[in-house]
MOPAC internal coordinates of N, CA, C and O (Angstrom, degrees):
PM7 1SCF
backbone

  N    0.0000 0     0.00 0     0.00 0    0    0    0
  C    1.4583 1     0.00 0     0.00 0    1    0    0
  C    1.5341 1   108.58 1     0.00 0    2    1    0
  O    1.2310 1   124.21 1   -43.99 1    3    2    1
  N    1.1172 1   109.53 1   136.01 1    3    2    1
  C    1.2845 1   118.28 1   175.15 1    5    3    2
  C    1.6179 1   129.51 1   -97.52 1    6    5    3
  O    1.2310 1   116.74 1   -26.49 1    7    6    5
  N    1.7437 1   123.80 1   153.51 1    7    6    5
  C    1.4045 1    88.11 1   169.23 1    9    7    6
  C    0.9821 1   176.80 1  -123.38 1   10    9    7
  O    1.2310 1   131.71 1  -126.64 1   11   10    9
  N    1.6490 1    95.01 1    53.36 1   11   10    9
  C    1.3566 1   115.80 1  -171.49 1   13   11   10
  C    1.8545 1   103.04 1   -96.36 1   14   13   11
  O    1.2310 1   115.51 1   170.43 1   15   14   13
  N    1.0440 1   126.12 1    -9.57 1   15   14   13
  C    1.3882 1   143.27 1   167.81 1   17   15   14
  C    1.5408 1    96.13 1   -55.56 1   18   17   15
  O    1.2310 1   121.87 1   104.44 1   19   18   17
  N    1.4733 1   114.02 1   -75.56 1   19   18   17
  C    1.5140 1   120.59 1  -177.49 1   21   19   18
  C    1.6525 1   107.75 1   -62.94 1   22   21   19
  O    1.2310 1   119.72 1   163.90 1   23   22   21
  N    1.1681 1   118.14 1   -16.10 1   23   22   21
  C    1.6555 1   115.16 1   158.58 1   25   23   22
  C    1.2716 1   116.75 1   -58.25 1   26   25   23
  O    1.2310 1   124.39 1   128.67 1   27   26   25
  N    1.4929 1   109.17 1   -51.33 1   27   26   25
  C    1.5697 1   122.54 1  -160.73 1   29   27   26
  C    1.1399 1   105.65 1   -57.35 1   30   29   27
  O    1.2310 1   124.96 1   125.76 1   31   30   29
  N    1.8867 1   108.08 1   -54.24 1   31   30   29
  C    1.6444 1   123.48 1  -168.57 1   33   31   30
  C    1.9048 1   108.42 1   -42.08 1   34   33   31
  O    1.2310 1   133.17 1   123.86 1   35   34   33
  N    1.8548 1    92.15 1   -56.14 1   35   34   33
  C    1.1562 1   104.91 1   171.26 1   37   35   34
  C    1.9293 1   132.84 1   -29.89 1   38   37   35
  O    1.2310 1   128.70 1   127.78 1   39   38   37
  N    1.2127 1   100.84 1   -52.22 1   39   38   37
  C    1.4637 1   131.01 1  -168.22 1   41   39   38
  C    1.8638 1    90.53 1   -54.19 1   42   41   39
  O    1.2310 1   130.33 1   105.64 1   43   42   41
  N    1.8215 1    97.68 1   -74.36 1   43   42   41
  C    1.0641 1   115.71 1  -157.59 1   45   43   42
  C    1.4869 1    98.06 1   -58.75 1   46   45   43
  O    1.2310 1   120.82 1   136.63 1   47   46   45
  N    1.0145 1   116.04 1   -43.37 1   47   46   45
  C    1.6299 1   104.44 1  -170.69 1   49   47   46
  C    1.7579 1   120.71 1   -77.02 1   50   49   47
  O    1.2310 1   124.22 1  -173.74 1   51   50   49
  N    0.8903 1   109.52 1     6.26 1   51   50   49
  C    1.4803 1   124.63 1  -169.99 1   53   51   50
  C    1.2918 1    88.14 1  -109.18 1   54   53   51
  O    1.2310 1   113.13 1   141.98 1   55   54   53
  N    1.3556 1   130.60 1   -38.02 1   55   54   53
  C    2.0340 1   126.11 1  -179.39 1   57   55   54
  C    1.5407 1    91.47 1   -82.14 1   58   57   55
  O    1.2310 1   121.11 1   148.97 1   59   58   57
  N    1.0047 1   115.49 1   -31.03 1   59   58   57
  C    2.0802 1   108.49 1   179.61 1   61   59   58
  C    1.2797 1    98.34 1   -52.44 1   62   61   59
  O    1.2310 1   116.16 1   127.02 1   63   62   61
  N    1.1112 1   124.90 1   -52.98 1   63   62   61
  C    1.8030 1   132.89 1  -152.49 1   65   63   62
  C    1.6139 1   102.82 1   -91.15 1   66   65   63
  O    1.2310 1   117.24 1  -158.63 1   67   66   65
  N    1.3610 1   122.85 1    21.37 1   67   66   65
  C    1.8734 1   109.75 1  -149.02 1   69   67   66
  C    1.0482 1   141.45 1    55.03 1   70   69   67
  O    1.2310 1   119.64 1  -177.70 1   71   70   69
  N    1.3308 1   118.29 1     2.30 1   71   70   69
  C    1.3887 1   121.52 1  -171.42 1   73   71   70
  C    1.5481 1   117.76 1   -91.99 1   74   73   71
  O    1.2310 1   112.43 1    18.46 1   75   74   73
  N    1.3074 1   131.88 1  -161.54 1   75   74   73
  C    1.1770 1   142.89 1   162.06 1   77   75   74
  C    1.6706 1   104.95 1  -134.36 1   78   77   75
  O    1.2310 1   136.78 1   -15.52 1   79   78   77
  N    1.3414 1    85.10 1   164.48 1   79   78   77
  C    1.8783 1   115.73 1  -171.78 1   81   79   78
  C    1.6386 1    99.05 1  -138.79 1   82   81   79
  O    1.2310 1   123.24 1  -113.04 1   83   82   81
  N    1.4338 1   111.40 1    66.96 1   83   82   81
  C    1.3885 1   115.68 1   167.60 1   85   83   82
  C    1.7294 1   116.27 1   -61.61 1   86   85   83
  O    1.2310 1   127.00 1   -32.37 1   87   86   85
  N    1.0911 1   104.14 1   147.63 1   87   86   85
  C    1.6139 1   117.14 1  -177.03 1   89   87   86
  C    1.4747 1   103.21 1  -112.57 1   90   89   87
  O    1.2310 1   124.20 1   -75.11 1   91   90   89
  N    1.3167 1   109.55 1   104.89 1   91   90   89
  C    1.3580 1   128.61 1  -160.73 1   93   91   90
  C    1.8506 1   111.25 1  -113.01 1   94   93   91
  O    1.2310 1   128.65 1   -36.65 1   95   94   93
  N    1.5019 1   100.95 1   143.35 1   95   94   93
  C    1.3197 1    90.76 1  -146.93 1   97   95   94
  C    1.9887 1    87.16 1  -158.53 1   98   97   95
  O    1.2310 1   132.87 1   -59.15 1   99   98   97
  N    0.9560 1    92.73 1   120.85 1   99   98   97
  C    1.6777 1    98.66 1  -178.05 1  101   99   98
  C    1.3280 1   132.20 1  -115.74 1  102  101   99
  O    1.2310 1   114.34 1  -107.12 1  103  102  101
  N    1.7949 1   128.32 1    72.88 1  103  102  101
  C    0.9831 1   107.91 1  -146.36 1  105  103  102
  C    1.9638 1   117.91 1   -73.07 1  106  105  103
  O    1.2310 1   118.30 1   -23.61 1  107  106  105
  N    1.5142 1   120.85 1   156.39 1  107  106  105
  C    1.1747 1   116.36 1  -176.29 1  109  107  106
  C    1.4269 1   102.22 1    95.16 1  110  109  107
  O    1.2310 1   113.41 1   156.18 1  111  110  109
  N    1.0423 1   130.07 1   -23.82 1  111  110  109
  C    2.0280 1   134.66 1  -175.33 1  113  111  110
  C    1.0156 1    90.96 1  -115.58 1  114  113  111
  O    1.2310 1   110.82 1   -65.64 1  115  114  113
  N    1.6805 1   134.86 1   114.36 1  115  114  113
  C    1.2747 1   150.24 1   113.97 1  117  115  114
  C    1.6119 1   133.81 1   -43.17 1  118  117  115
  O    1.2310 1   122.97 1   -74.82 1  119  118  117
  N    1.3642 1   111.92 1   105.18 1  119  118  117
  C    1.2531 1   111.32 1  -176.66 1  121  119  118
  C    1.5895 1   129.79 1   109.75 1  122  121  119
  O    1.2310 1   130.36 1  -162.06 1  123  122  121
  N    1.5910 1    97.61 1    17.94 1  123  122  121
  C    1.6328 1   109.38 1   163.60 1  125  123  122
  C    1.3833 1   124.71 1  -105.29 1  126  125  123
  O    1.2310 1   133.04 1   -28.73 1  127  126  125
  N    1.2646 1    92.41 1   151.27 1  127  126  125
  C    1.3251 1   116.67 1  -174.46 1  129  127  126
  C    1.6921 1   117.31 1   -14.14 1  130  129  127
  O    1.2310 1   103.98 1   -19.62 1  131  130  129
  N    1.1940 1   147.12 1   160.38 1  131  130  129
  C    1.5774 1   149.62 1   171.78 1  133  131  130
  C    1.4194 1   102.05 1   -86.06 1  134  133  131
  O    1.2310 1   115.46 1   136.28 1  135  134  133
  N    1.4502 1   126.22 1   -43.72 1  135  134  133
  C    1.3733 1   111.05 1  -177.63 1  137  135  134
  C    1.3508 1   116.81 1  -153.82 1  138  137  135
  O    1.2310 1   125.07 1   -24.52 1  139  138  137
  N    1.1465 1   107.87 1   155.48 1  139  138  137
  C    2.0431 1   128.12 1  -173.04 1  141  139  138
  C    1.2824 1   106.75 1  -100.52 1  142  141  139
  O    1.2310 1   122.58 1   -84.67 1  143  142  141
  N    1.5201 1   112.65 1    95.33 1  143  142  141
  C    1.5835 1   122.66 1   179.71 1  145  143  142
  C    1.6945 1   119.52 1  -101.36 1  146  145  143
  O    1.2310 1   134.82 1   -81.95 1  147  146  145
  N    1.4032 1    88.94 1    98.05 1  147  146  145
  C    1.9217 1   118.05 1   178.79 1  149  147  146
  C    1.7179 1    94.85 1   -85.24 1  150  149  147
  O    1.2310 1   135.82 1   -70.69 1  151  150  149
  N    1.7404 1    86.98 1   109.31 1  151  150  149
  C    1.8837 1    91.72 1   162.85 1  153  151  150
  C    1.7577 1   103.94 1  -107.15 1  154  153  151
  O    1.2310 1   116.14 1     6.55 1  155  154  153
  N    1.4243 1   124.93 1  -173.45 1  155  154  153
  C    0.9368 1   128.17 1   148.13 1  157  155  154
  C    1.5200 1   132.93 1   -44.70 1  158  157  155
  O    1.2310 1   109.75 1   -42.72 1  159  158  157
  N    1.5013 1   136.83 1   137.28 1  159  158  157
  C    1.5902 1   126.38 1   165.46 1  161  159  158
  C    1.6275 1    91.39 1   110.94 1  162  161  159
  O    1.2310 1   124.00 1   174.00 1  163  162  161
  N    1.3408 1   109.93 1    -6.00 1  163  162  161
  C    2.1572 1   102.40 1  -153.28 1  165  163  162
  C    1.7308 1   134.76 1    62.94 1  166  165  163
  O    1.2310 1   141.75 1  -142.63 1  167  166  165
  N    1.7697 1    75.38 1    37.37 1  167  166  165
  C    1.5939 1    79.76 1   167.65 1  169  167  166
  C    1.3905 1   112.32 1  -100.01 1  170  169  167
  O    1.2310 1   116.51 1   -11.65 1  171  170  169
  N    1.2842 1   124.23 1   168.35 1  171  170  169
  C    1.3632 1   132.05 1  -160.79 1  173  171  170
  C    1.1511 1   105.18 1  -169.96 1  174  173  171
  O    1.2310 1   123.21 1   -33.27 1  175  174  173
  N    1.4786 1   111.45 1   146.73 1  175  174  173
  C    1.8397 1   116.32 1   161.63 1  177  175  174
  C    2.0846 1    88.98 1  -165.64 1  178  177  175
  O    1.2310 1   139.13 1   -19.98 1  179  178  177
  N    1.7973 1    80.52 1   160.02 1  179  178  177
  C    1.5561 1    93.84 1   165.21 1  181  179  178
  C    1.6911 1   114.09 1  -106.71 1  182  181  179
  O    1.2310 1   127.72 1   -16.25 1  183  182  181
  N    1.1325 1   102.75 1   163.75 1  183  182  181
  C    1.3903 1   120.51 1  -149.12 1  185  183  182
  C    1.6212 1    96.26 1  -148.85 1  186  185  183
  O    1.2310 1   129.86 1   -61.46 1  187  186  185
  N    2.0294 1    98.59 1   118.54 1  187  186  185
  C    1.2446 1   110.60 1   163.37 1  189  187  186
  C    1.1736 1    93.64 1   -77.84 1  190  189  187
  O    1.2310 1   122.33 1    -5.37 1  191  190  189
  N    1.7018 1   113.14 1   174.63 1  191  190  189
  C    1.5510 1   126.01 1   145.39 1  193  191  190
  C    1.2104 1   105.97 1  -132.53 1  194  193  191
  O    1.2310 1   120.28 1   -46.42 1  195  194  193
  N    1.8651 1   117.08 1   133.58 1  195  194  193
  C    1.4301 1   111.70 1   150.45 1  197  195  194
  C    1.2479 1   122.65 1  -138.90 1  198  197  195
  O    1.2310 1   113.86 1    -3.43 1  199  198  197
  N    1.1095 1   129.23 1   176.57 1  199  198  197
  C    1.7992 1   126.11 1  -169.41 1  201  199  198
  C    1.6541 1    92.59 1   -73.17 1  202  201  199
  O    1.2310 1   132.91 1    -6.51 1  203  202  201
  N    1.2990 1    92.67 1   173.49 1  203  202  201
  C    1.9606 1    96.75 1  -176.87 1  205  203  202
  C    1.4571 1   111.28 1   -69.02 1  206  205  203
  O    1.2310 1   130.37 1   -30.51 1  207  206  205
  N    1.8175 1    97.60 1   149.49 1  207  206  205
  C    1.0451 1    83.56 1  -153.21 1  209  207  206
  C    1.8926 1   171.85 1    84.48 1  210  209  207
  O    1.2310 1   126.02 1   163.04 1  211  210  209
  N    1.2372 1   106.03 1   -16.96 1  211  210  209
  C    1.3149 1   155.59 1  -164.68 1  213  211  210
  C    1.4374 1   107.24 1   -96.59 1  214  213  211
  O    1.2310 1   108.61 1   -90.75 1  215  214  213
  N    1.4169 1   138.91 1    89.25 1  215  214  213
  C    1.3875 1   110.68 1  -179.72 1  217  215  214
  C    1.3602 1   105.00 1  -113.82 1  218  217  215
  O    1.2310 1   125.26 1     8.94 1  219  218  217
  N    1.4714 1   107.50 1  -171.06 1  219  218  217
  C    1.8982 1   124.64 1  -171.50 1  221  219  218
  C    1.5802 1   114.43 1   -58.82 1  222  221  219
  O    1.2310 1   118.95 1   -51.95 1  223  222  221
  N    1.0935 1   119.61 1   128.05 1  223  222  221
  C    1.5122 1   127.32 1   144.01 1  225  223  222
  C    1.3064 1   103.67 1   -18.33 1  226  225  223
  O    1.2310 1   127.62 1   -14.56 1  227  226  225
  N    1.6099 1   102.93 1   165.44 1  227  226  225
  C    1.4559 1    91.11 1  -175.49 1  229  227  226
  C    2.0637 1    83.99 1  -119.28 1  230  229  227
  O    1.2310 1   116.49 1  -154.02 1  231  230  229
  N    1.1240 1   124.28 1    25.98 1  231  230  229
  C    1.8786 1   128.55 1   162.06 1  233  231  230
  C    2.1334 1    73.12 1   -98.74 1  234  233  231
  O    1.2310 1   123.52 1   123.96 1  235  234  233
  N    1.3503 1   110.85 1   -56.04 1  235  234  233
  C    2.0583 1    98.41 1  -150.70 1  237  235  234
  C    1.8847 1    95.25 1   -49.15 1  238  237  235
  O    1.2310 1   130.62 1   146.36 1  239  238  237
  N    1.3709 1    97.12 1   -33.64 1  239  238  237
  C    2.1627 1    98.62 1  -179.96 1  241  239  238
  C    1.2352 1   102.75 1   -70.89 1  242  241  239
  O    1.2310 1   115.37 1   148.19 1  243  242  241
  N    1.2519 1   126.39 1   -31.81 1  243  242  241
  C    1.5321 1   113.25 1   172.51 1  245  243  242
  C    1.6873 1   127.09 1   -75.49 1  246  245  243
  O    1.2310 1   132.04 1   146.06 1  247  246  245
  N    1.7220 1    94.36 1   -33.94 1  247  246  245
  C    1.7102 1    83.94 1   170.05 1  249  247  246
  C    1.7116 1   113.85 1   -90.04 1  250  249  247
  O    1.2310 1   120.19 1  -160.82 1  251  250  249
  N    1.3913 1   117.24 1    19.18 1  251  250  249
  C    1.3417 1   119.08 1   179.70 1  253  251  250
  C    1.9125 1    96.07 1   -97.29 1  254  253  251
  O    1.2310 1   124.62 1   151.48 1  255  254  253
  N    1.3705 1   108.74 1   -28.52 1  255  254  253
  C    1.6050 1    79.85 1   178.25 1  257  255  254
  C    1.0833 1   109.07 1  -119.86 1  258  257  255
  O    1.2310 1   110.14 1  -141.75 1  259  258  257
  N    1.4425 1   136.13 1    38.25 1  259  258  257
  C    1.1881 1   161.21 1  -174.77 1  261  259  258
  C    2.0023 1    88.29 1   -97.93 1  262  261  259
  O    1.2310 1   125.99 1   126.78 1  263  262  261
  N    1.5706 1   106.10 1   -53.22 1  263  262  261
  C    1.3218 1   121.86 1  -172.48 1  265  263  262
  C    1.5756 1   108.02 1   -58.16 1  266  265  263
  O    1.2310 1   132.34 1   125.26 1  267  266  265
  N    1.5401 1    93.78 1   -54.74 1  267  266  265
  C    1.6375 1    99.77 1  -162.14 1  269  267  266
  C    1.6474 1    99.43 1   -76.18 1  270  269  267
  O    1.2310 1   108.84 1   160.87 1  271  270  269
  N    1.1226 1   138.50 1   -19.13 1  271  270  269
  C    1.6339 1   142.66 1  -158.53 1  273  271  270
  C    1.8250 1    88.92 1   -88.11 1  274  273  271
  O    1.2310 1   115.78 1   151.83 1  275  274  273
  N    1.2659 1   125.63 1   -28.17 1  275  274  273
  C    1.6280 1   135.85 1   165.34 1  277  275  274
  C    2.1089 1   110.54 1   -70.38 1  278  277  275
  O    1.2310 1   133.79 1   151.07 1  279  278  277
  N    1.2846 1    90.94 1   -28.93 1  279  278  277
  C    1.5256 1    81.55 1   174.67 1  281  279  278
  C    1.5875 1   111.32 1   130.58 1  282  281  279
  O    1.2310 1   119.44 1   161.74 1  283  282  281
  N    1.7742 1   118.67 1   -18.26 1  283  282  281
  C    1.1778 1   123.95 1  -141.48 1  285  283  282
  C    1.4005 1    95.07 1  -106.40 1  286  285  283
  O    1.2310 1   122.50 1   -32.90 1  287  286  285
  N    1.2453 1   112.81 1   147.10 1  287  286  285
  C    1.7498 1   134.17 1   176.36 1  289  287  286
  C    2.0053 1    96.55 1   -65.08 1  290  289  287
  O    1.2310 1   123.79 1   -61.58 1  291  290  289
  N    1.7901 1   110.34 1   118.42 1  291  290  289
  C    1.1165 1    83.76 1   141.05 1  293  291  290
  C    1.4434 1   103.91 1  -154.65 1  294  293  291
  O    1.2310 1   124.54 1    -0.17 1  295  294  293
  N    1.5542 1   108.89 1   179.83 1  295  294  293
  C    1.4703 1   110.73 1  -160.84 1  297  295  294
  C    1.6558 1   109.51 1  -142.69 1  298  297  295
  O    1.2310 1   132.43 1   -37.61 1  299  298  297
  N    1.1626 1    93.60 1   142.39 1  299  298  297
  C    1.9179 1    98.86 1   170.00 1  301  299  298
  C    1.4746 1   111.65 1   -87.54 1  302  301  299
  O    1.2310 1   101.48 1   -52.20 1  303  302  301
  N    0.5829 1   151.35 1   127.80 1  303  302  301
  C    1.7796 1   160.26 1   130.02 1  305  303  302
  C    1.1794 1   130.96 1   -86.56 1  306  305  303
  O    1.2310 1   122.85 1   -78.73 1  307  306  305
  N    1.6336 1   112.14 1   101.27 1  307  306  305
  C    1.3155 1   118.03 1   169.34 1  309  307  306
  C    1.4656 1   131.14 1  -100.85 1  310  309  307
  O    1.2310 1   123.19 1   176.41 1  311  310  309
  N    1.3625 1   111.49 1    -3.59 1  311  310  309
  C    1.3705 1   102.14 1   179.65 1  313  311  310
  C    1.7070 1   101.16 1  -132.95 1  314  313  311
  O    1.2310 1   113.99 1    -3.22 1  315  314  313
  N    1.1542 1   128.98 1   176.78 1  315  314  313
  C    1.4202 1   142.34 1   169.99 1  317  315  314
  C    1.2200 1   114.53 1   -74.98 1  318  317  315
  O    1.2310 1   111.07 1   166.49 1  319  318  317
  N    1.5401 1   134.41 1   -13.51 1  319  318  317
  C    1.0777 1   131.74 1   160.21 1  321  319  318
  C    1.6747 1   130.64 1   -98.50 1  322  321  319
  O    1.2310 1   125.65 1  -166.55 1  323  322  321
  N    1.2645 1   106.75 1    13.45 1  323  322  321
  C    1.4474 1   140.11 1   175.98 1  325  323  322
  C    1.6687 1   100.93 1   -94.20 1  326  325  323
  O    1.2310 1   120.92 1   117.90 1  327  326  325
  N    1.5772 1   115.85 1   -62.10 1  327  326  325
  C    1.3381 1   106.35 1  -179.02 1  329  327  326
  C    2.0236 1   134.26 1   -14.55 1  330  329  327
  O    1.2310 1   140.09 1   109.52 1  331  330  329
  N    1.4824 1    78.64 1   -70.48 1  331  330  329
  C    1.5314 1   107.49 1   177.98 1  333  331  330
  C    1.8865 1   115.96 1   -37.84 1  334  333  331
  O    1.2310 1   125.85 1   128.55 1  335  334  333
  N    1.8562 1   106.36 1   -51.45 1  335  334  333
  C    0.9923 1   105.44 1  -171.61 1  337  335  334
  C    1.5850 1   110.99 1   -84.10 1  338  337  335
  O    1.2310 1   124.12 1   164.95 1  339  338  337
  N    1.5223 1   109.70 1   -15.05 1  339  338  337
  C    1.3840 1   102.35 1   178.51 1  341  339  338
  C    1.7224 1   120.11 1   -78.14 1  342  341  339
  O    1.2310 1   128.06 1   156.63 1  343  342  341
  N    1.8327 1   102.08 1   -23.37 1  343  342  341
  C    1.7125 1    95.87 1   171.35 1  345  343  342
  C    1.2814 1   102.81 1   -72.24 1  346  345  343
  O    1.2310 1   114.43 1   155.95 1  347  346  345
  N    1.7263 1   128.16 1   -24.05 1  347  346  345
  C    1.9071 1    98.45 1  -171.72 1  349  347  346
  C    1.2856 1   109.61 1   -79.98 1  350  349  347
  O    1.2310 1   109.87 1   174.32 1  351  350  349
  N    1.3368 1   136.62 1    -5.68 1  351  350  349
  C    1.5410 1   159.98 1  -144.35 1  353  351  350
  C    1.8190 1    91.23 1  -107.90 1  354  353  351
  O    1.2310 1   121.05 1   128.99 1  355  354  353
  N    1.7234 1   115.59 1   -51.01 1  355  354  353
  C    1.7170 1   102.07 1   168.66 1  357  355  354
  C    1.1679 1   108.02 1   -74.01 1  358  357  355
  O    1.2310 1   113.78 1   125.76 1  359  358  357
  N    1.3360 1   129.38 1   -54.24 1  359  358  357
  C    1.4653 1   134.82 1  -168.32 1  361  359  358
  C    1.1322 1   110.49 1   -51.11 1  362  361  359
  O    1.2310 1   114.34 1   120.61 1  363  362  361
  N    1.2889 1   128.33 1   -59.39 1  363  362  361
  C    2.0207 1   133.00 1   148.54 1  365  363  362
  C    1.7050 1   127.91 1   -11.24 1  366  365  363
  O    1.2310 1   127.62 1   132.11 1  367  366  365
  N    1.6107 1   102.94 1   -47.89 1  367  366  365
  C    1.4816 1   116.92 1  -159.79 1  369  367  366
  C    1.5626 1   107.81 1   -62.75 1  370  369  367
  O    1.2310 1   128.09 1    -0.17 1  371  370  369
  N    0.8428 1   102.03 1   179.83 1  371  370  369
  C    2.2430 1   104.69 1  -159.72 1  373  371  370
  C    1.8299 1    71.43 1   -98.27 1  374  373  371
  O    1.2310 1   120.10 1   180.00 1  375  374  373

């Protein structure tokens, strides 16, 4: 599996629920997140993606707690069966 496959899953299942799977992109900042996930209520988090297996840069670990030290949900996802638990995990969050 590749990972734009586990992107796709992502996408689609975030439009199942109402949400969006923004493709987020910062120019001049190296090392953020792949996408800006808007659910219903104003929940939100960013979202690595990588193929299975596959983990973060160690700048993508730095702008991941660069993120979370601001307050913001974010998450790695590598497989298609990860998706699922990470939208009830935003949709969940206080």
């Amino acid at each position: 599996m590749r990972e734009k496959e586990v992107e796709a899953a992502l996408v689609k299942a975030a439009k199942k629920r109402n949400g969006l799977a923004l493709k987020f992109v910062s120019p001049g900042l190296s090392g953020v997140p792949d996408r800006l996930v808007l659910m219903p209520n104003g929940k939100m988090a960013f979202i690595e993606l990588k193929a299975p297996g596959k983990k973060m840069r160690l700048l993508q670990e730095k702008r991941k707690s660069q993120l979370e030290a601001l307050g913001f949900l974010v998450f790695c996802i590598d497989s298609k069966e990860k998706v699922e638990v990470v939208l009830d995990a935003i949709i969940q969050a206080a």
